[in-house]
C-alpha positions in Angstrom: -17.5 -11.6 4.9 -15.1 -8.9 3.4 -12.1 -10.2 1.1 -9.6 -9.7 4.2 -11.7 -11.5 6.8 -12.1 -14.4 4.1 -7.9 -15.0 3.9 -7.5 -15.0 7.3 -9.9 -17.3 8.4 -7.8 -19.4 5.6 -4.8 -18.5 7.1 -5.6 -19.8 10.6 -7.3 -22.9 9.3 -3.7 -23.8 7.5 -2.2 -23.4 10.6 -4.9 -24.6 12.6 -3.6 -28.2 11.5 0.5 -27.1 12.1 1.1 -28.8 15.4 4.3 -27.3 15.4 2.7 -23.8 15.4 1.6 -22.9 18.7 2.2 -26.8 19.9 0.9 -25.9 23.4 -2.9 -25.6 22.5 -4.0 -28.5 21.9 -8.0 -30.3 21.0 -10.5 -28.5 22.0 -8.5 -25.8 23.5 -6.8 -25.5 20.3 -9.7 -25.4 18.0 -11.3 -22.2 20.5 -8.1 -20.0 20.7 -8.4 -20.6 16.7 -11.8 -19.3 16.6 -11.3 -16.6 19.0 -8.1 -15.6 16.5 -10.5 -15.8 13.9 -13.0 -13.4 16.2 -9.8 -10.8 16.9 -8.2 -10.2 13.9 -11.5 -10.1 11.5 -13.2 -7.4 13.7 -11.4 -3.9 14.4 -10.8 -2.7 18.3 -13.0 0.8 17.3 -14.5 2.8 14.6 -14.9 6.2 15.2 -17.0 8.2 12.6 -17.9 12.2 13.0 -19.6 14.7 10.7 -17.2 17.6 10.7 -18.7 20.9 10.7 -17.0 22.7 8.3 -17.5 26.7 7.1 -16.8 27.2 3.5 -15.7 30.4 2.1 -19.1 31.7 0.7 -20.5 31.7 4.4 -21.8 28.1 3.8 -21.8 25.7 6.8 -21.5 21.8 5.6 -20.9 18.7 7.7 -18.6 16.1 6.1 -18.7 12.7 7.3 -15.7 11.4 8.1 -13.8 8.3 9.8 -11.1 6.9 11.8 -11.1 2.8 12.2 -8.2 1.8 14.4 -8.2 -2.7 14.2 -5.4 -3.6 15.8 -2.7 -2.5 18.1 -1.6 -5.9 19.2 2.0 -5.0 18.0 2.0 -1.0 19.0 0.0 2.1 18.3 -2.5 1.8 15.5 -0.6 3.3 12.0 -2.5 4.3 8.8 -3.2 7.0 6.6 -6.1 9.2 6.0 -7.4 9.3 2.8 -9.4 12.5 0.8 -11.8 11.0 -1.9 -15.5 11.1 -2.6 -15.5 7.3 -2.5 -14.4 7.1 0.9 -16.7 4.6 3.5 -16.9 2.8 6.7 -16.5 -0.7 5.3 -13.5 0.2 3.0 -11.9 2.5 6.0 -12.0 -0.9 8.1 -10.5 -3.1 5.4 -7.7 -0.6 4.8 -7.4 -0.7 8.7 -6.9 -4.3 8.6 -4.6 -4.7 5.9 -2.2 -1.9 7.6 -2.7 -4.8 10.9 -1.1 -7.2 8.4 0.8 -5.4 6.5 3.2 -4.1 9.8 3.4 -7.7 11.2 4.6 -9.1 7.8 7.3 -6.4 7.6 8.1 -6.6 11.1 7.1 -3.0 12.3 5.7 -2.1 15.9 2.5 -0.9 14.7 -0.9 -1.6 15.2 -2.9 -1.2 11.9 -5.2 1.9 11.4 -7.2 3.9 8.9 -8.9 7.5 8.1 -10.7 8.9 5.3 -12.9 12.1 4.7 -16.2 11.7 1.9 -14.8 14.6 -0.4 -13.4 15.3 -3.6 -10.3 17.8 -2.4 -10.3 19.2 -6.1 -13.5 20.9 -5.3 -12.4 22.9 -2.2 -10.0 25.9 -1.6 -6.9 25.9 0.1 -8.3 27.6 2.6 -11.1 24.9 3.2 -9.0 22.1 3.2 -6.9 23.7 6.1 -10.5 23.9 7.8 -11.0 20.6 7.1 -7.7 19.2 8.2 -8.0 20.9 11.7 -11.6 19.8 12.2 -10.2 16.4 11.9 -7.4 16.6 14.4 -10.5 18.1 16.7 -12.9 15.6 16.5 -10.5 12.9 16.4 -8.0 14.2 18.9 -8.7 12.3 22.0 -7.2 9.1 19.7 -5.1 10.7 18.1 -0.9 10.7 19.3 2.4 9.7 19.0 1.7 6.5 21.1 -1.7 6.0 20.8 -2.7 6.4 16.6 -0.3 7.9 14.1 -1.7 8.9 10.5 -0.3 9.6 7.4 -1.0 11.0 4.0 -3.3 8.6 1.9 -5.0 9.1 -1.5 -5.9 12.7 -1.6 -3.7 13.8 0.8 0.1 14.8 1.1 2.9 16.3 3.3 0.8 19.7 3.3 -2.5 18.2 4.6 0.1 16.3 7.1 1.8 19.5 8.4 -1.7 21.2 9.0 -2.4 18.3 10.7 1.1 18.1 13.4 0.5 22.1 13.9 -3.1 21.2 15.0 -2.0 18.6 17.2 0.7 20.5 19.1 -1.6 23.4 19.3 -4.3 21.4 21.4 -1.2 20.1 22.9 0.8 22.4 24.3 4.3 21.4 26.1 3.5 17.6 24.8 5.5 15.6 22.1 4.6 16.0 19.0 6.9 15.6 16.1 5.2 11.6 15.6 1.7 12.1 15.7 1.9 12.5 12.1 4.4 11.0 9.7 4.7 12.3 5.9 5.3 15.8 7.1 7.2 17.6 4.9 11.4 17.7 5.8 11.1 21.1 7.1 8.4 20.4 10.0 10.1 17.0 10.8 9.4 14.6 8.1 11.9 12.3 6.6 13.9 12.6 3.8 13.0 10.0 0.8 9.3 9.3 2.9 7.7 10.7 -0.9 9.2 8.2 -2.9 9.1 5.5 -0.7 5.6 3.7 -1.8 7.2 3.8 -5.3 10.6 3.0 -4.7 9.5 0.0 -2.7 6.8 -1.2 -5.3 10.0 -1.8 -8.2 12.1 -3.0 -5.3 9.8 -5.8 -4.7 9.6 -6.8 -8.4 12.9 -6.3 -8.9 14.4 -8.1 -6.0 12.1 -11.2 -6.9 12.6 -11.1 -10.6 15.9 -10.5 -10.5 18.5 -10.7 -7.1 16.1 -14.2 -6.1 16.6 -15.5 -9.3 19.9 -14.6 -10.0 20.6 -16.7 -6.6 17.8 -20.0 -6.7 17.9 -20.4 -10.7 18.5 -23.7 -10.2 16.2 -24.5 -7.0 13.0 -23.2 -9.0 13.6 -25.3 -12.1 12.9 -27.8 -9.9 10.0 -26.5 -8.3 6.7 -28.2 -9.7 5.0 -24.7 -9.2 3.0 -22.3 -11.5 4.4 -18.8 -10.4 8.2 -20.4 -10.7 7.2 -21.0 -13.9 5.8 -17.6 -14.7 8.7 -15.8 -12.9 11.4 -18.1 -14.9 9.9 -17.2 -17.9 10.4 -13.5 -17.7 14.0 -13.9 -16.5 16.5 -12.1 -18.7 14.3 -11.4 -21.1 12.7 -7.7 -22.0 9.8 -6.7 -20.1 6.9 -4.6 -21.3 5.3 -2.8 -18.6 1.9 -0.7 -18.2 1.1 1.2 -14.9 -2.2 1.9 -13.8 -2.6 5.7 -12.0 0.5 8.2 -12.4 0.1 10.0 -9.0 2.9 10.0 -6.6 3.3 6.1 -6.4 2.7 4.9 -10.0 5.3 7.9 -11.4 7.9 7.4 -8.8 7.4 3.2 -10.0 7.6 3.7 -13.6 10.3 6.3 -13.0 12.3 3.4 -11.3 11.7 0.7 -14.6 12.2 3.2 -16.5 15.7 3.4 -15.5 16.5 0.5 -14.0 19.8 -1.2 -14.6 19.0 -4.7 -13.1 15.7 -5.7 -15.5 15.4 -4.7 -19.2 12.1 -2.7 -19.0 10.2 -1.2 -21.4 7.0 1.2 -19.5 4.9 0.8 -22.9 1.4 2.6 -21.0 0.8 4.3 -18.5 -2.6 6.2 -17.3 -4.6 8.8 -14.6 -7.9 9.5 -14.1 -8.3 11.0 -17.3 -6.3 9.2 -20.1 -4.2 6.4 -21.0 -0.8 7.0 -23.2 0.3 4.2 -24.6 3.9 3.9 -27.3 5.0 0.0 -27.8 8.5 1.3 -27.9 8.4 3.0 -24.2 7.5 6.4 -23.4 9.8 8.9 -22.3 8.7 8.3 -18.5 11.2 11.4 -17.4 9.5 13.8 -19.7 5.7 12.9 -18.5 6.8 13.0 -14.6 7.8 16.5 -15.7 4.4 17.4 -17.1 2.4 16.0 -14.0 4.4 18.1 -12.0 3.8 21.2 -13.9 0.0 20.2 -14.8 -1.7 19.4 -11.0 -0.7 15.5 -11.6 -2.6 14.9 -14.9 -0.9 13.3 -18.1 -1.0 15.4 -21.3 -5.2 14.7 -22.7 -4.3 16.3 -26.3 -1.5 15.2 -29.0 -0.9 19.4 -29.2 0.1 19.0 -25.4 2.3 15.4 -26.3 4.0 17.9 -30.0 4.4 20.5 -28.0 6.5 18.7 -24.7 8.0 16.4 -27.4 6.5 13.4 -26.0 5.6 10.0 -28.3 2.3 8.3 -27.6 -0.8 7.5 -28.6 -4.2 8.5 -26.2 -6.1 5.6 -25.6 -9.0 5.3 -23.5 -8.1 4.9 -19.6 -9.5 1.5 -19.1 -7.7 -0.2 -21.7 -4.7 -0.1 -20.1 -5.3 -3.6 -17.6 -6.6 -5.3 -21.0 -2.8 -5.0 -23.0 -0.5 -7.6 -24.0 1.9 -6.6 -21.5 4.6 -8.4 -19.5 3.7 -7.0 -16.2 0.9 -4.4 -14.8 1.5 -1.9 -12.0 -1.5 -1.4 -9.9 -1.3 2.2 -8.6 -4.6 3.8 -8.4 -7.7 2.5 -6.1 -9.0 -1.0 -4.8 -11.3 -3.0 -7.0 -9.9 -2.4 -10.6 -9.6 -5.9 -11.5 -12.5 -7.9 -11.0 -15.3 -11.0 -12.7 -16.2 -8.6 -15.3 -12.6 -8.1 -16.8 -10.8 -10.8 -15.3 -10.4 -12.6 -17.9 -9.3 -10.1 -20.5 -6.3 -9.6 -18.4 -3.1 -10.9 -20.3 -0.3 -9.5 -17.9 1.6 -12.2 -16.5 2.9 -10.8 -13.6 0.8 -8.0 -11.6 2.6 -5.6 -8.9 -0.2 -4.0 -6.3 1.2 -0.6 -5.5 -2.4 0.2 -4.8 -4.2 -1.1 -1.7 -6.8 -4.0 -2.6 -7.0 -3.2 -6.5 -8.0 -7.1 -7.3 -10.9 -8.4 -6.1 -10.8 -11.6 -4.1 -12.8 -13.7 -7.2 -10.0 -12.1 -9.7 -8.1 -13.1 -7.1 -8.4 -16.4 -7.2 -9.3 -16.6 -11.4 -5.2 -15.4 -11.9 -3.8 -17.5 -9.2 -5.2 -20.3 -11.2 -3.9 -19.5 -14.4 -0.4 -18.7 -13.0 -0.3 -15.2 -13.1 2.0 -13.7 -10.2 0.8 -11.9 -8.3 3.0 -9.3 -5.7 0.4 -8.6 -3.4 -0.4 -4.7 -1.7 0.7 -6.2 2.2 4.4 -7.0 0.8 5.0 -4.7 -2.9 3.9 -1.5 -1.1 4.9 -1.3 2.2 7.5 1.1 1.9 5.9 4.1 2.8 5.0 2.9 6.4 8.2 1.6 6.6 9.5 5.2 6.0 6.9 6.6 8.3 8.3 4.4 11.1 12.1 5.5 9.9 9.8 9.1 10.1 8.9 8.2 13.7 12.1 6.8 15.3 13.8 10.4 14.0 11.3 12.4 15.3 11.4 11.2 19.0 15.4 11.0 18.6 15.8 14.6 16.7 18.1 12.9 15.0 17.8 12.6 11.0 19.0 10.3 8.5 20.5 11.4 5.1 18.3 10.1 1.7 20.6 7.3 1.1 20.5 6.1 4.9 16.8 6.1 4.3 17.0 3.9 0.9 19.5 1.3 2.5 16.8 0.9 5.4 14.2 0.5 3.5 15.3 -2.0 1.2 17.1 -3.9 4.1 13.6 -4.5 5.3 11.7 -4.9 2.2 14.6 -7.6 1.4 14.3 -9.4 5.0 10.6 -9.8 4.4 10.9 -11.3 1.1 14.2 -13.7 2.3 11.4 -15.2 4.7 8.5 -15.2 2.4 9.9 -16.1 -1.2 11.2 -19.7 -0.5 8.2 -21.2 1.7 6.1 -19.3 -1.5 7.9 -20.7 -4.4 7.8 -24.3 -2.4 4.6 -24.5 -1.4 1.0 -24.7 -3.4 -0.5 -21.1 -2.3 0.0 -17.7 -4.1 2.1 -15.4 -2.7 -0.6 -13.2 -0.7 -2.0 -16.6 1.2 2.2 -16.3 2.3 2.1 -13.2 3.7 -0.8 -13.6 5.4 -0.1 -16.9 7.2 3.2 -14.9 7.8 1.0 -12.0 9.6 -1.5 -13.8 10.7 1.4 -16.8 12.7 3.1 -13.4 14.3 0.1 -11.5 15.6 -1.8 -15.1 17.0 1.9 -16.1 18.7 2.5 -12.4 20.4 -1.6 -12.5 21.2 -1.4 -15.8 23.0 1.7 -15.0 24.4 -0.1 -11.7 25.8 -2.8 -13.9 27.3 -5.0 -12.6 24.9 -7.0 -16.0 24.0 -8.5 -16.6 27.0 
């Protein structure tokens, strides 16, 4: 049983003994609209797989095997992105798929959850190719594929380019037909919204932020008296300076660390941070601004020499990439892949509090191991939900052709993001599970209520 499937058969055994959650079932029928719950949300509605056939530009012809899982669309059309990376494969397509189901019922979006992925390394084709590739998708795929029926957007490996080849596809096998939201992530020009870039980011230090600090600031008194680990651990960081490292410094981890670095509400200190190639690490805080400036000049990679960190000015020390999880920081950001944490480094881990801006980056085990030990941790289905929540500001504007300005964007998002944790925070810091079993019981109470209420467990 996959790490997902696992929490939410937990999930609906917690509420399978809440008589005051769905108090119409009752004894037998109860217990077999629970297991058919159980049968629904831990299986997804379709998985479609292709090989596409792809010409490369020396004449060569290749088939590359790629996916769409669509799990749920319970709550509207099925919403997730499509990743590029040579990792890519049916079971962790399906997981994503299912964690985007969960993820757009805990933050109250009309979305379904969905997910794509293609088995290659983009680095190793041309521009050219990946155009081919992009378009080969939208064909193979395009019967399920539509503004009400399966909306994608950009994922590891791909951005607001890949997304835009992607919409001019669609509208082309189209013609006459709306098109503007079959893709969200575009880039401003072909429809996209403003601040959807930033959003994953923005929303990954909102969520830390707004827990460690405007929560705080307004229950002080009501945690000191909660006889909870993760009060303890959150209490214990308040007002005080935090050391940070972030894991991955694409798109999401530099637009988080870019937010610590300057935030005015927490007293931060982004001691490490690391890509796929290195880790740079100064224990009096790098100069964030000036290494966001070099990835952007330098295809998204840190500086790899100290003639490249003289010569750009920039004070740090390269360390080996995997160190980073194993520092004596305050706080890690997870922004690279799933599975980074697991048994065999668990417990070398001496972060206290652990922000997933990835998607699944701690296994269920690790899981579990830090829960134990107090160590907070802000789960993927409620730290990073701001891009989709973006997408879905991306979606509304594009059937309204009406746009919102950046700061319109911001103040939506965070509304949302706060609403979500107002719910979630209280029943967490009151109750004996970690914050993920929360959100999911959260999910997993609004999609069983709108599927009985649909008839659905029958």
């Amino acid at each position: 049983m996959s790490e997902e499937n696992s929490i939410i058969e937990q999930s609906l055994t917690a509420l399978l003994e809440d008589k005051s959650f769905l108090p119409d079932l009752k004894a037998q029928t109860r217990e077999q609209a629970f297991k058919s719950l159980v049968a629904i949300l831990s299986t997804p509605n379709h998985i479609h797989k292709s090989f596409l056939r792809v010409a490369l530009e020396d004449g060569t012809i290749v088939r590359i095997p790629s996916f769409r899982v669509q799990h749920n669309d319970t709550l509207g059309p099925y919403k997730g992105g499509i990743r590029f990376h040579e990792s890519v494969n049916e079971g962790e397509v399906a997981n994503l798929a299912r964690l985007m189901t969960l993820k757009n019922a805990l933050h109250e979006l009309p979305f379904g959850g969905g997910k794509g992925g293609v088995i290659i390394d983009p680095r190793e084709y041309s521009v050219k190719e990946l155009n081919l590739i992009c378009k080969k998708y939208v064909q193979y795929f395009n019967d399920i594929l539509g503004p009400d029926k399966d909306i994608p957007a950009p994922d590891a490996g791909t951005g607001e380019r890949e997304m835009d080849w992607m919409m001019a596809e669609y509208k082309n096998i189209h013609p006459g037909m709306p098109y503007r939201g079959s893709f969200t992530g575009k880039s401003i020009i072909n429809g996209g919204s403003l601040g959807r870039k930033e959003a994953t980011g923005k929303g990954v230090y909102f969520a830390f932020k707004y827990l460690l600090h405007d929560f705080m600031n307004n229950n002080e008194k009501w945690l000191k008296n909660q006889d909870n680990l993760f009060a303890k651990t959150a209490l214990s960081k308040k007002d005080k300076k935090l050391n940070i490292a972030v894991q991955g410094f694409g798109n999401l981890g530099a637009v988080a660390a870019r937010e610590a670095f300057k935030s005015n509400e927490l007293q931060i200190n982004v001691v490490a941070v690391s890509d796929r190639n290195v880790m740079l690490y100064n224990s009096d805080g790098l100069d964030i601004p000036a290494l966001v400036k070099y990835a952007e000049k330098n295809q998204g990679d840190l500086p790899r020499t100290d003639e490249a960190l003289a010569q750009h000015e920039i004070k740090a020390v390269i360390k080996e990439r995997d160190e980073l999880l194993e520092l004596d920081v305050d706080m890690l950001i997870m922004a690279a892949l799933e599975n980074q944490i697991h048994e065999d480094n668990m417990e070398k881990i001496k972060a206290e509090i652990i922000v997933e801006g990835a998607n699944a980056p701690i296994t269920e085990k690790a899981d579990e191991y830090l829960s134990d030990k107090g160590v907070l941790v802000i789960p993927d289905i409620l730290a990073n939900a701001g891009g989709v929540i973006v997408s879905y500001l991306e979606w509304i504007q594009g059937r309204e052709t009406q746009f919102y300005k950046e700061e319109e964007i911001y103040k939506l998002l965070f509304d949302k993001m706060q609403n979500t944790m107002d719910t979630i925070l209280p029943q967490f810091f009151g109750d004996p599970f970690p914050l993920r079993q929360n959100c999911y019981i959260h999910s997993v109470m609004k999609l069983s209520t709108v599927l009985f209420r649909q008839g659905k467990l029958y």
